[in-house]
C-alpha positions, 0 to 999 in steps of 0.5 A: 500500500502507498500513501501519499500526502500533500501540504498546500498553503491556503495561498496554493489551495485557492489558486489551484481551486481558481485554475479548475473552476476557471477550466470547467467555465471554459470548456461549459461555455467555450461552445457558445463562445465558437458559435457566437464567435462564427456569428460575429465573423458572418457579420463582419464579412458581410458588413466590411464588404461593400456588397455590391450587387448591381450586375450579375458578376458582382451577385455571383461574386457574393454568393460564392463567397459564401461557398454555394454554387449557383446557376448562371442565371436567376430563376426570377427576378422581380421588383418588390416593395419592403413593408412600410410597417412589417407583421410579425412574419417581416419581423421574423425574416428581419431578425434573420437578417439582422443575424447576418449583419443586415438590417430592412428598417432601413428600406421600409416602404422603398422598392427593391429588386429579388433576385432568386437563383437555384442553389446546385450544391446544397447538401443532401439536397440537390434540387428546390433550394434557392438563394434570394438576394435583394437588392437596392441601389445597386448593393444587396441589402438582405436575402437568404437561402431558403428549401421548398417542399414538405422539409422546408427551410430558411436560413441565412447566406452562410453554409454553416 
């Protein structure tokens, strides 16, 4: 049998004490930490760009930033009027937006061009899902990449 003893000063004790709690709270909230961390880095790509979006090559250009693949040419392109007043569904969508460093309030009640194209390579998904990029003076100002059908979806420009 072997026994062994260890003498700390109060001093030690605490600072060791210090050091195991100061890891458990990393590792519990380290997680949160990367994902908030992902977030903030979506935002600030989105927002330190100049996100043109005036020509097709200047919207092909940001949506491959992103990693998707999409066709040549958009599906639809429509004019659209953002809300003056936005329901709770808007509201919802611009959260989404908000997510991504975008803000509608700005454009409510102006009129915007929505460009759709079809997204070739979503995971596991390989057709019915598309990229909506809405643009105003020439810059995109919101947009998503959503999936029709029994499993829809809607989720902001990043793969992740």
């Amino acid at each position: 049998m072997v026994i062994m003893s260890f003498r700390f000063s109060k001093k030690k004790l605490v600072f060791i004490v210090g050091i195991f709690l100061f890891a458990i709270t990393a590792v519990l909230f380290g997680g949160k930490l990367i994902g908030a961390v992902q977030q903030t880095a979506v935002q600030s790509k989105v927002k330190s760009e100049k996100i043109l979006g005036g020509t097709e090559e200047e919207r092909q250009k940001f949506i491959r930033s992103f990693g998707w693949e999409v066709a040549e040419e958009p599906l639809t392109v429509m004019e659209v009027k953002i809300p003056e007043e936005f329901d709770s569904v808007y509201e919802e969508y611009n959260n989404l937006q908000k997510t991504q460093g975008m803000d509608l309030t700005k454009y409510q009640g102006k009129r915007c061009k929505k460009y759709q194209y079809s997204v070739l390579n979503y995971p596991d998904r390989p057709e019915h899902v598309v990229c909506t990029l809405l643009v105003y003076d020439g810059r995109v100002v919101g947009g998503d990449i959503s999936g029709g059908g029994e499993n829809g979806f809607t989720h902001g420009f990043s793969m992740s």
